[in-house]
KOLKEMAR-266265 format. One line per field, with one value per residue (C-alpha): residue in one letter; x, y, z. Coordinates in nm, 2 decimals. Example, Ala and Ser with C-alpha at 12.3 -4.5 7.8 and 13.67 -1.06 7.14 Angstrom:
! residues 2
r: [a/s]
x: [1.23/1.37]
y: [-0.45/-0.11]
z: [0.78/0.71]
//
This chain:
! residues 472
r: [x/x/x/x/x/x/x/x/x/x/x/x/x/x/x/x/x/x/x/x/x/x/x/x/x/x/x/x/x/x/x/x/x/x/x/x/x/x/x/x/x/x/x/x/x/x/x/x/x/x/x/x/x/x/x/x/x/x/x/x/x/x/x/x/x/x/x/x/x/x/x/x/x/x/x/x/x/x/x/x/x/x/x/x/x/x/x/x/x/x/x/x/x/x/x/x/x/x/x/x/x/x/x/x/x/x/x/x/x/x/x/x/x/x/x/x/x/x/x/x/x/x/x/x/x/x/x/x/x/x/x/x/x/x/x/x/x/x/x/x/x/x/x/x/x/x/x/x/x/x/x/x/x/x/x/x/x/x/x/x/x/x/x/x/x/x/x/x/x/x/x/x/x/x/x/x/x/x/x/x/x/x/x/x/x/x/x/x/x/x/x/x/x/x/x/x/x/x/x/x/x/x/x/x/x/x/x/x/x/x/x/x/x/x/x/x/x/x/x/x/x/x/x/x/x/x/x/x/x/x/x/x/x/x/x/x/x/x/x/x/x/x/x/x/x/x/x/x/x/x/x/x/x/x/x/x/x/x/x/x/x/x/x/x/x/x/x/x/x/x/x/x/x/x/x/x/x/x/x/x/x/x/x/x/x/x/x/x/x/x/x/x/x/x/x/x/x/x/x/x/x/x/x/x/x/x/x/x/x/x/x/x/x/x/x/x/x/x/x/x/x/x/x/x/x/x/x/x/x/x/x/x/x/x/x/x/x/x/x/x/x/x/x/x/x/x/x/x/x/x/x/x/x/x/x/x/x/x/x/x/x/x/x/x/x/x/x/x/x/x/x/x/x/x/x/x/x/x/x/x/x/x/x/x/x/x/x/x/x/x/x/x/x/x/x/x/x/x/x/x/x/x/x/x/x/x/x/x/x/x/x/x/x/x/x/x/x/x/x/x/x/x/x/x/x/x/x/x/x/x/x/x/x/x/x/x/x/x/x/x/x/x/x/x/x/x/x/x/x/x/x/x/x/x/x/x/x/x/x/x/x/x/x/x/x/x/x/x/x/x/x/x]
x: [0.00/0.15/0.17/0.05/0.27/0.12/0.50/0.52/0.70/1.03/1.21/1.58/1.65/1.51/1.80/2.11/2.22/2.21/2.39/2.67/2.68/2.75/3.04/3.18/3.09/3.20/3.56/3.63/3.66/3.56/3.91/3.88/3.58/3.73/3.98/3.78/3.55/3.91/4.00/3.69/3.51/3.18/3.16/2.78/2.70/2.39/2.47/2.29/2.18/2.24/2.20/2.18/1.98/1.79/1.73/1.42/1.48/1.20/1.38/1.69/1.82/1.80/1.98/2.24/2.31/2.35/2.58/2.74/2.79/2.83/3.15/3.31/3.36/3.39/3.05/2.94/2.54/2.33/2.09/1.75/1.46/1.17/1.37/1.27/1.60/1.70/2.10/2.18/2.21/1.97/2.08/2.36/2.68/2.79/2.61/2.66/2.35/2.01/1.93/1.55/1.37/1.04/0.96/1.02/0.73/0.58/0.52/0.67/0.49/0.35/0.31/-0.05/0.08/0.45/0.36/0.69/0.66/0.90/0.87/1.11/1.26/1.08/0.72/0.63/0.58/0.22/0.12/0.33/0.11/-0.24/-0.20/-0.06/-0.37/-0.64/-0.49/-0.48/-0.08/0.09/0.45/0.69/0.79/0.63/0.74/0.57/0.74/0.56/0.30/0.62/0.92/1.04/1.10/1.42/1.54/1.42/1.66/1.93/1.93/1.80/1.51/1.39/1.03/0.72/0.69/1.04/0.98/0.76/0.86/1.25/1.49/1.56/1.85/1.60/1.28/1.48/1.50/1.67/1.81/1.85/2.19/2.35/2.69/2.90/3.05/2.65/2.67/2.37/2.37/2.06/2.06/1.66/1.57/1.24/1.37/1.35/1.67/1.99/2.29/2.56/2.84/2.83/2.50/2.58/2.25/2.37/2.63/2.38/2.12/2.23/2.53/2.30/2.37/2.74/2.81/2.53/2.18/1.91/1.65/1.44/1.37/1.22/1.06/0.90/0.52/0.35/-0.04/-0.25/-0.37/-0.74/-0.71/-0.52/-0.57/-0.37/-0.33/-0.20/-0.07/0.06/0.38/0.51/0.88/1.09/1.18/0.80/0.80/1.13/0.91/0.59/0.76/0.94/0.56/0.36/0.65/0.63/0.22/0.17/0.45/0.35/0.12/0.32/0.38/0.51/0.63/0.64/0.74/0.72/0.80/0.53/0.73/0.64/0.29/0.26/0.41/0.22/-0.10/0.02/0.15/-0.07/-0.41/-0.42/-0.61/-0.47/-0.70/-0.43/-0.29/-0.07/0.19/0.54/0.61/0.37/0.36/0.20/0.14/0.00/-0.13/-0.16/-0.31/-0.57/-0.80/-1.00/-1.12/-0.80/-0.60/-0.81/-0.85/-0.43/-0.42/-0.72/-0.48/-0.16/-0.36/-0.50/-0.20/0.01/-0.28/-0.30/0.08/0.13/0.32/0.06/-0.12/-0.40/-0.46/-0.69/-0.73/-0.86/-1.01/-1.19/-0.93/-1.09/-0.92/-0.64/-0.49/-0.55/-0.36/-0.11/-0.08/-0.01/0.31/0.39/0.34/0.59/0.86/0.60/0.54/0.88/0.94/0.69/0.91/1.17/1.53/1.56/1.87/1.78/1.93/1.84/2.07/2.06/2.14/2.13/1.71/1.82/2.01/1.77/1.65/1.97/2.11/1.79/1.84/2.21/2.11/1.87/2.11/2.38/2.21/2.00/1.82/2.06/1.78/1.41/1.30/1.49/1.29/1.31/1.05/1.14/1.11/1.20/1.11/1.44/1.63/1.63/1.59/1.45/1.69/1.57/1.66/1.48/1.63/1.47/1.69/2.00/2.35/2.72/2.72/2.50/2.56/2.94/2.74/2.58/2.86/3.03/2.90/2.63/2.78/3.05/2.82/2.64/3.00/3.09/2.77/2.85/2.57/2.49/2.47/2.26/1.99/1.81/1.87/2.20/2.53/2.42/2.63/2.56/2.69/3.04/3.27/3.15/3.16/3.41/3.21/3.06/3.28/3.64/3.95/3.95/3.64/3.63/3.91/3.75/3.46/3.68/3.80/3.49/3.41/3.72/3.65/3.28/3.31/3.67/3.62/3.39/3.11/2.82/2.71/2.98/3.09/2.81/2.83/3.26/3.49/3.64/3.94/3.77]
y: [0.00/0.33/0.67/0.95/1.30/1.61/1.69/1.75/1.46/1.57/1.21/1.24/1.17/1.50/1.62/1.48/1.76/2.01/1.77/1.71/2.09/2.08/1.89/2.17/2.40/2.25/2.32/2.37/2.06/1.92/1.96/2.37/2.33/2.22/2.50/2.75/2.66/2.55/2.89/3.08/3.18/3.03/3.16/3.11/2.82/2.78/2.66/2.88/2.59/2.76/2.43/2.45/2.12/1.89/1.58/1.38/1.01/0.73/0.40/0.27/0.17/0.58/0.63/0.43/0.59/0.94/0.83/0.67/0.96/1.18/0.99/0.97/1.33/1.44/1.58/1.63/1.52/1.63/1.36/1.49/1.36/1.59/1.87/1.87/1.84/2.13/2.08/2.17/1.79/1.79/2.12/2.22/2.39/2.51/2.41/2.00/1.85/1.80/1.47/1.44/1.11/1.28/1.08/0.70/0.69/0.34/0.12/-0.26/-0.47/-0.55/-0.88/-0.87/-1.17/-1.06/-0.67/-0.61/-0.28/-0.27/0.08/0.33/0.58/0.86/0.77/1.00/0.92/0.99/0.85/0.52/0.55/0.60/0.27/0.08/0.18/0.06/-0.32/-0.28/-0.18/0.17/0.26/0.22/0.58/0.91/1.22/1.65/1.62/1.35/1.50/1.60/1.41/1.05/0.70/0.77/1.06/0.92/0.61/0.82/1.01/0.78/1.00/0.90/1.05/0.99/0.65/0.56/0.48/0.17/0.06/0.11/0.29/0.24/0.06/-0.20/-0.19/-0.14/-0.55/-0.42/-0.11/-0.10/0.17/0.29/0.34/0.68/0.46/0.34/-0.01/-0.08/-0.31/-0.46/-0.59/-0.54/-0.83/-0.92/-1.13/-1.07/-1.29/-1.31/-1.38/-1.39/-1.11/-0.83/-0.60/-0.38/-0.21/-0.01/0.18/0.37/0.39/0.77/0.83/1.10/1.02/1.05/0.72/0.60/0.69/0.48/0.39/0.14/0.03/-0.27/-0.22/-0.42/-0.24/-0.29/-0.34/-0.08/-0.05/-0.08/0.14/0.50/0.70/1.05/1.15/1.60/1.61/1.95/1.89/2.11/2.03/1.89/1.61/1.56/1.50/1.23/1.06/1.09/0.91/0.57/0.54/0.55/0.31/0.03/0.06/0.14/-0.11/-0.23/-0.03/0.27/0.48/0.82/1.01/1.39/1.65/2.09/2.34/2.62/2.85/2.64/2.64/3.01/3.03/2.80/3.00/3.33/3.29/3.03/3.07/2.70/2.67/2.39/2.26/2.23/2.53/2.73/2.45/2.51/2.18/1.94/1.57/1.39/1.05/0.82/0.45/0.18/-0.14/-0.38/-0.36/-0.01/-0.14/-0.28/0.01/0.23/0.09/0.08/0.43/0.54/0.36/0.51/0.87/0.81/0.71/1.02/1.26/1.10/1.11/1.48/1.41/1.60/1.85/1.88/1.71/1.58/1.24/1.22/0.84/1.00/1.09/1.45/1.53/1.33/1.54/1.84/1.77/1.59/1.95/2.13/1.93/1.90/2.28/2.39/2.39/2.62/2.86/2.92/3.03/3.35/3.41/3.55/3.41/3.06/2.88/2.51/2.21/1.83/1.73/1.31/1.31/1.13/1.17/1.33/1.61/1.64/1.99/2.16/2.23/2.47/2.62/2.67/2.83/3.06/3.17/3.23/3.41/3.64/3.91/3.85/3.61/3.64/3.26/2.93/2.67/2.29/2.00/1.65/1.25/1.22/0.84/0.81/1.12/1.34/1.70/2.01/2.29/2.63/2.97/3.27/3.65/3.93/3.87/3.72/3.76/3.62/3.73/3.59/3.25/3.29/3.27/2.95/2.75/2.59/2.60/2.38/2.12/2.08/2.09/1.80/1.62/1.68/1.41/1.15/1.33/1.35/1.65/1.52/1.29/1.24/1.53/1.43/1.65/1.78/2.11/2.30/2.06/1.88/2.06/1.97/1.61/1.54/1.64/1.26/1.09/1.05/1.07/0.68/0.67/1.01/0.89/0.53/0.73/0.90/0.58/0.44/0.73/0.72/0.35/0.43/0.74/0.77/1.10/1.24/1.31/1.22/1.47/1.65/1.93/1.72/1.47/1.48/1.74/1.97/1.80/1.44]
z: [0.00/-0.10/0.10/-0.15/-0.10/-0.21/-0.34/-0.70/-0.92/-1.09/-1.19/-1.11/-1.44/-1.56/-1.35/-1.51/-1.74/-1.45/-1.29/-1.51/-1.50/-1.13/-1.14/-1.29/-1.07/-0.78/-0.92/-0.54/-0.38/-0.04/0.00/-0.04/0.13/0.46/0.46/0.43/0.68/0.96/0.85/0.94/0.62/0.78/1.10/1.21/1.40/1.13/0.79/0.54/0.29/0.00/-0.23/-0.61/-0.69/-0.50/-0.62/-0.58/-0.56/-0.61/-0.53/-0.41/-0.75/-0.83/-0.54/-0.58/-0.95/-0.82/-0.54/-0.77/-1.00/-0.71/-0.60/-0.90/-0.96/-0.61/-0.52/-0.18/-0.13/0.19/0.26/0.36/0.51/0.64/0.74/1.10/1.29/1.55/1.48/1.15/1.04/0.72/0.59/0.30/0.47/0.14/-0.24/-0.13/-0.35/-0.17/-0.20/-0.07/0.01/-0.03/-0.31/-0.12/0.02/-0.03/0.22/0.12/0.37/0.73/0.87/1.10/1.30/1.40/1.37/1.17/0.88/0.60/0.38/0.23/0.35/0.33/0.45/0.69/1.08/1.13/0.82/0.92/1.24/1.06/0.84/1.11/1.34/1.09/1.11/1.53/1.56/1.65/1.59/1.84/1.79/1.86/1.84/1.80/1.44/1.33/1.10/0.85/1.02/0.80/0.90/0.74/0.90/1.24/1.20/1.12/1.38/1.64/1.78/2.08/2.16/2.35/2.34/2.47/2.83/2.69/2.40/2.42/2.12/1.81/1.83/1.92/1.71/1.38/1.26/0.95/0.70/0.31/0.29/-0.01/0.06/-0.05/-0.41/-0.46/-0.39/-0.18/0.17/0.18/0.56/0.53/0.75/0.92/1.21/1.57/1.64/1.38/1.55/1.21/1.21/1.31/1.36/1.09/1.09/1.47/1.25/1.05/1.36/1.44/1.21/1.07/0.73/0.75/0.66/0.42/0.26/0.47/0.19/0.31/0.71/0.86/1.24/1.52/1.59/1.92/1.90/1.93/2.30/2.35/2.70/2.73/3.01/3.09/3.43/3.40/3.81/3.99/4.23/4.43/4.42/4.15/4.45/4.44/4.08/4.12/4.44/4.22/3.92/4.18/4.28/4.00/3.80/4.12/4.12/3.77/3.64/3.27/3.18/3.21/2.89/2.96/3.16/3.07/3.33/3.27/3.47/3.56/3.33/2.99/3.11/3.17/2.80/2.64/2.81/2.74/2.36/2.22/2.43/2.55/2.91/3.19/3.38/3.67/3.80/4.07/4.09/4.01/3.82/3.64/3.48/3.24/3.32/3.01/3.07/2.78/2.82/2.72/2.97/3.08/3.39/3.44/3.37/3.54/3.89/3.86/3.82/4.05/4.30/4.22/4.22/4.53/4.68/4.52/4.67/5.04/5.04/4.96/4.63/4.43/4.51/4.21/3.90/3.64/3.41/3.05/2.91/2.60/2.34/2.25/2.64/2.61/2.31/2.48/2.77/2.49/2.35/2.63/2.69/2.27/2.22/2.45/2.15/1.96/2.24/2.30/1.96/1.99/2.33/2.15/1.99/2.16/2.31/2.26/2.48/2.45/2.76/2.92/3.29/3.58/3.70/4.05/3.89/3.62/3.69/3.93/3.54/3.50/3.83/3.77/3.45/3.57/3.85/3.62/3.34/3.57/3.37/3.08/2.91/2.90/3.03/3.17/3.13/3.16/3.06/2.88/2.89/3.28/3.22/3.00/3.19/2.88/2.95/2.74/2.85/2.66/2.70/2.52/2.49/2.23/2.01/1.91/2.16/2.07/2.49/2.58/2.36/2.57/2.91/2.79/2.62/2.72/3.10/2.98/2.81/3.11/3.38/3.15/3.19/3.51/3.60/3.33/3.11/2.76/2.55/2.29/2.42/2.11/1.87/1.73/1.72/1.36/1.23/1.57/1.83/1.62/1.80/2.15/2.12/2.35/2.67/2.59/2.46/2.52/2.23/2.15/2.09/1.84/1.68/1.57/1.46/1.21/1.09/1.05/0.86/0.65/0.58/0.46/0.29/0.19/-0.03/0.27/0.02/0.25/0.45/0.55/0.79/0.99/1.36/1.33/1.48/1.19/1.02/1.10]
//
């Protein structure tokens, strides 16, 4: 069954002669390239994506052609996907060719009785999600991008998401990947098995590489069902200490049915009220969580959680909240948590941080921020996936500052080290965060990156200026 997109059909064929004309053009080599940018001639931390061509692809075999061509003479390709990355990591750093997978957007297969999806590339998250509800299955992944974010995209940068907390990453519902390689050749590892113990797992290489290392053209992935019960439980604390204590309780009484786990601070939800005219039916609390339940029993489900919320209330772990069963409710109090990133952005110019840490030291990076910015930015705040200890740091200002920028970095990303954090917990390094990789990982590990790298993509055609230090 095949995904229709509204985008217009050019054939990459139609393409060639402009092309040819590239090669060319691009005279100055990813050789010059990389000087220039060591030197300094691109000093923002965007990358303008100032592309010539984008090319349109339909199938793997296409694909394969224009690497193929691309290689030979030298031409660096951006690999895109839906655009919907906050790093830089799908946009052109000089005139590298586009190369979209708008176009693969079929689905190849699904298999009712093991729930495993096979499709290209570039079907497009919610639309995987729609089919796969109609024959009783979800994805595994969910995420605010998904009505324009791909399958593709999502692999290769390992986003995590919603659904995390139950269903697990990635790295462990992809079964199998289709890649072309920089030279063309194409791996097709595109299994449907749930064990394969032969070799190595090469599919883990491309999980996250972000398109440095190959074009992911086709993905095979475990689906859960579809869960007959959902219930959301939108709680006032009054502590973030509350909010640690709330989430231990509700995971030992709630156990399996336990699907997310969203926290906010009160300064997202005056935000969200103030710039997008949404109204929380829980107020005057200084921190708030969203508690979602799946299962396949509503009585089940819901005497669990009428437990767990009278135990929370008797206990003094929360302090007011409400619970949605009907799903008109449940995506409002979905939006007030998924809207946060699009209230921000009427705030002013925003400072964005997808931080992992330790849960007990989840918010002090907030607090430290505040303290040490002061009146210098407009609003701290802090929300995320507390199930899965991933943090939303984001800072807004009127309008841009290289002073203010200096106040942030790097005091964020070595506070993030000094407790064995991460500082990119699902987001990827992309153009914006390269040069800071070593607050998570040490030299060795950097330097077999490269290699990798070097090994794959000898001419450094594929996506580059993108994941690696410069001069990787």
């Amino acid at each position: 069954m095949g995904i229709s997109s509204a985008a217009p059909h050019r054939s990459v064929w139609s393409h060639w002669a402009q092309l040819r004309w590239l090669t060319s053009f691009h005279r100055r080599t990813l050789t010059q390239q990389s000087v220039n940018y060591a030197s300094g001639t691109l000093q923002q931390r965007k990358p303008p994506g100032s592309s010539k061509l984008m090319l349109k692809p339909q199938t793997t075999v296409e694909v394969s052609q224009v690497l193929r061509y691309c290689h030979e003479r030298n031409l660096a390709v951006n690999p895109q996907g839906g655009n919907t990355g906050l790093v830089g990591g799908s946009v052109p750093v000089f005139d590298e060719i586009i190369l979209s997978t708008v176009l693969m957007n079929q689905i190849i297969s699904f298999d009712k009785v093991s729930g495993i999806l096979v499709c290209q590339a570039g079907c497009i998250l919610e639309k995987l999600n729609e089919y796969l509800e109609e024959q009783g299955f979800i994805m595994p992944l969910d995420l605010g991008a998904k009505g324009s974010c791909h399958i593709g995209g999502n692999v290769a940068t390992n986003a995590g998401g919603l659904r995390l907390l139950r269903y697990g990453s990635l790295r462990g519902t992809v079964l199998g990947l289709e890649v072309v390689l920089a030279d063309g050749s194409v791996m097709d590892c595109l299994a449907s098995l749930r064990k394969d113990n032969t070799g190595y797992d090469l599919k883990q290489l491309f999980i996250g590489s972000e398109g440095t290392l190959g074009v992911i053209t086709a993905v095979s992935i475990l689906c859960p069902q579809k869960p007959k019960a959902v219930n959301l439980a939108f709680l006032g604390c009054q502590s973030f200490t509350k909010v640690l204590e709330t989430f231990t309780t509700c995971r030992a009484m709630l156990g399996e049915i336990l699907s997310a786990y969203e926290f906010m601070d009160e300064k997202c939800m005056e935000l969200v009220e103030k710039h997008l005219k949404l109204s929380s039916p829980v107020a005057g609390s200084p921190f708030y969580v969203l508690i979602e339940t799946s299962g396949s029993s509503s009585t089940h489900d819901e005497e669990k959680l009428n437990n767990f919320l009278e135990q929370a209330m008797t206990s003094g772990l929360v302090t007011d909240g409400t619970v949605a069963t009907d799903d008109k409710k449940i995506k409002m109090l979905w939006s007030l948590r998924e809207r946060i990133t699009e209230a921000l952005t009427h705030d002013g110019y925003v400072y964005k941080y997808d931080i992992s840490l330790p849960v007990g030291k989840l918010y002090d990076l907030v607090t430290d921020t505040r303290a040490r910015l002061g009146h210098n930015a407009k609003n701290v705040v802090g929300y995320g996936h507390l199930g899965d200890g991933n943090l939303h740091l984001n800072i807004t200002a009127d309008s841009y500052s290289h002073s203010l920028l200096d106040a942030i970095e790097p005091f964020v990303y070595e506070w993030t080290a000094r407790y064995h954090g991460s500082i990119s917990a699902e987001h990827g390094l992309g153009f914006k965060k390269k040069q800071f990789i070593q607050y998570s990982k040490p030299s060795e590990a950097v330097f077999l990156m490269q290699r990798f790298k070097a090994m794959l993509d000898p001419k450094g055609i594929l996506n580059p200026y993108k994941m690696l230090p410069s001069g990787s």
